[in-house]
C-alpha positions in Angstrom: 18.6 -21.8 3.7 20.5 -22.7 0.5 24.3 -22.3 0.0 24.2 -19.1 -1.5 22.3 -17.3 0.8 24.2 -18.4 3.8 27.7 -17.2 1.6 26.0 -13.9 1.1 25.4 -13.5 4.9 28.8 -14.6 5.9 30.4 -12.1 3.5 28.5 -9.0 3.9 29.7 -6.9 6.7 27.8 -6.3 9.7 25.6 -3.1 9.5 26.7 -0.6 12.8 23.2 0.5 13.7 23.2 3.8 15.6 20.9 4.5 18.3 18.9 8.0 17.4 19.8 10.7 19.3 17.0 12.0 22.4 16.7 15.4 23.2 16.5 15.6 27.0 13.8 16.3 28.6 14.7 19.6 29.5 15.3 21.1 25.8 11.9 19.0 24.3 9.1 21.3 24.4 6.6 18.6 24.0 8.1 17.1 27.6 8.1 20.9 29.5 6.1 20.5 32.3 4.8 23.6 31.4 3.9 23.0 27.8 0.2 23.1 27.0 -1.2 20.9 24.2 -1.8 22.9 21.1 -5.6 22.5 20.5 -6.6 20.9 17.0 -8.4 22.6 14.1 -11.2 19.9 13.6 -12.0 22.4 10.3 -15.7 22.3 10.8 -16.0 18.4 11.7 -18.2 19.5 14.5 -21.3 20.9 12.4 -21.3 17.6 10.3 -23.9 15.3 12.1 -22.2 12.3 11.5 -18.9 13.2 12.6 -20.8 14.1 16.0 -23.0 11.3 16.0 -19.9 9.0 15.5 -18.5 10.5 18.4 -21.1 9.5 20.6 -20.9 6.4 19.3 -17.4 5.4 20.6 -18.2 7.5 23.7 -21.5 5.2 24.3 -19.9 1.9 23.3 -16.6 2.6 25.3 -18.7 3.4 28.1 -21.0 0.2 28.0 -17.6 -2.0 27.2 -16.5 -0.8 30.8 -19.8 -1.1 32.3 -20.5 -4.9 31.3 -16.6 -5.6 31.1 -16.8 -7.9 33.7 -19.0 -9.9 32.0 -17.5 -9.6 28.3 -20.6 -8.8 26.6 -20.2 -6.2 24.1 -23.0 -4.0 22.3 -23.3 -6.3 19.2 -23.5 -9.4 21.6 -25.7 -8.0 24.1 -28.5 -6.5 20.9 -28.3 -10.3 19.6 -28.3 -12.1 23.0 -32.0 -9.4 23.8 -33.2 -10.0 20.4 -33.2 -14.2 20.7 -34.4 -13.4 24.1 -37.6 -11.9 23.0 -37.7 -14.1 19.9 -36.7 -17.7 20.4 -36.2 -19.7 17.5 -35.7 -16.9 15.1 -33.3 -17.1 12.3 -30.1 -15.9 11.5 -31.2 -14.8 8.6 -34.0 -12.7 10.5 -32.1 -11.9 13.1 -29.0 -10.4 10.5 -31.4 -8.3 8.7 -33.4 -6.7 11.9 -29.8 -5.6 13.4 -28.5 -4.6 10.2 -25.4 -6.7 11.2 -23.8 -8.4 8.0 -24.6 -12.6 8.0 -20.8 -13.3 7.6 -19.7 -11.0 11.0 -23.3 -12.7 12.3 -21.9 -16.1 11.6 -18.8 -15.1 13.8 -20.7 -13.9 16.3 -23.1 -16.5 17.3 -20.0 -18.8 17.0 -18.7 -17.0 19.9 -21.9 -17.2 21.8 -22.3 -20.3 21.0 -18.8 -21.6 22.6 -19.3 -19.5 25.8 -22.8 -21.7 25.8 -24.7 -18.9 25.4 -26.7 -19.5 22.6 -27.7 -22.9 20.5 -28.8 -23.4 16.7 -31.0 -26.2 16.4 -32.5 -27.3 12.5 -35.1 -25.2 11.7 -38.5 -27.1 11.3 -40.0 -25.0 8.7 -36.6 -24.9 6.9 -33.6 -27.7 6.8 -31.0 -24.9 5.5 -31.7 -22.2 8.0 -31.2 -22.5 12.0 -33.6 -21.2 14.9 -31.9 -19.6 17.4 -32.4 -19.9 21.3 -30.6 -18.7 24.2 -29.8 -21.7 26.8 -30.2 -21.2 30.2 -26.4 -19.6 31.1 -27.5 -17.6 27.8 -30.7 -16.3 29.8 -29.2 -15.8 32.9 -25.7 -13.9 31.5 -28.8 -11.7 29.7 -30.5 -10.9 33.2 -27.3 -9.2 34.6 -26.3 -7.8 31.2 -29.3 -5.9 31.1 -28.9 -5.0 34.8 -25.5 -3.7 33.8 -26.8 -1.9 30.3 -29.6 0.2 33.0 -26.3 1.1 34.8 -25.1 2.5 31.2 -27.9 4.2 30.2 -27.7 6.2 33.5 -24.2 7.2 32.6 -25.6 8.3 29.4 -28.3 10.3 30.9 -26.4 11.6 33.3 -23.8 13.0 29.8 -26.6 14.4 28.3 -29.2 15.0 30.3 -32.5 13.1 31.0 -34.4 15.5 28.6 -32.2 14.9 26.3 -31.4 11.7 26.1 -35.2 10.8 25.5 -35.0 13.6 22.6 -31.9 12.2 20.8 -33.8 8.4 21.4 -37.1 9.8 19.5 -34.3 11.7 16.8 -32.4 8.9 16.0 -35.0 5.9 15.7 -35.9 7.2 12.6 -32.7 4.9 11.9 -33.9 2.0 13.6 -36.6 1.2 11.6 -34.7 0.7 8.4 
């Protein structure tokens, strides 16, 4: 702190900071037991598709967070953990573009896996810049109960929306899946 600024601090005066008043809870309406909350205008947000479909979205991925929290796999990680599983050796590269996951957030995510031992990069034999990916043997067995865990979810899913439905919306929405 130079000179000057600790003369500047020692002359100005002391600001008096005033607590803000509280209602009580008495006179609040928003704290009234009796108060209801006043329902929201969502102006026609529910007949735009991707508002809804983003709504399920958090709904499913909140709901398999709490599922698989005690294993602290999260959707991203468990999709990359199945897809080395069932393709040992692929490439980050292959593996960013058939999750549509961006190869910088990819990067960060292996990283993860791979210091909770769950997956290894080893040099590529068909190409020295690019890494094959395999999941190690904590890697395979974290992805037997994850996937235990994930039939759990999809149960809660089913159970939301209906069995019938749920196999409708999977047939509706893999036309996104494919690219």
């Amino acid at each position: 702190m130079s000179i000057r600024t600790a003369r500047r601090e020692r002359a100005a005066p002391a600001k008096i900071r005033r607590k803000p008043r509280r209602l009580s809870s008495a006179t609040s309406p928003s704290r009234r037991a009796d108060a209801k909350p006043r329902p929201i205008d969502l102006a026609g947000l529910t007949h735009h598709l991707g508002y809804l479909v983003r709504r399920a979205q958090l709904w499913i991925f909140q709901d398999f967070v709490r599922t698989l929290a005690d294993l602290d796999i999260r959707p991203a990680q468990y999709s990359v953990l199945t897809v080395i599983d069932a393709n040992a050796g692929l490439t980050q590269m292959a593996l960013a573009n058939a999750l549509g996951i961006e190869r910088a957030r990819l990067v960060h995510l292996l990283n993860g896996l791979e210091e909770r031992r769950l997956v290894r990069r080893l040099a590529s034999t068909n190409d020295r810049r690019s890494h094959a990916l395999h999941l190690t043997a904590e890697g395979r067995r974290m992805l037997a109960e994850a996937k235990l865990k994930a039939s759990e979810h999809e149960k809660n899913l089913a159970e939301r929306v209906g069995p019938d439905n749920r196999k409708q919306l999977l047939s509706l929405l893999s036309v996104f899946a494919s690219g």
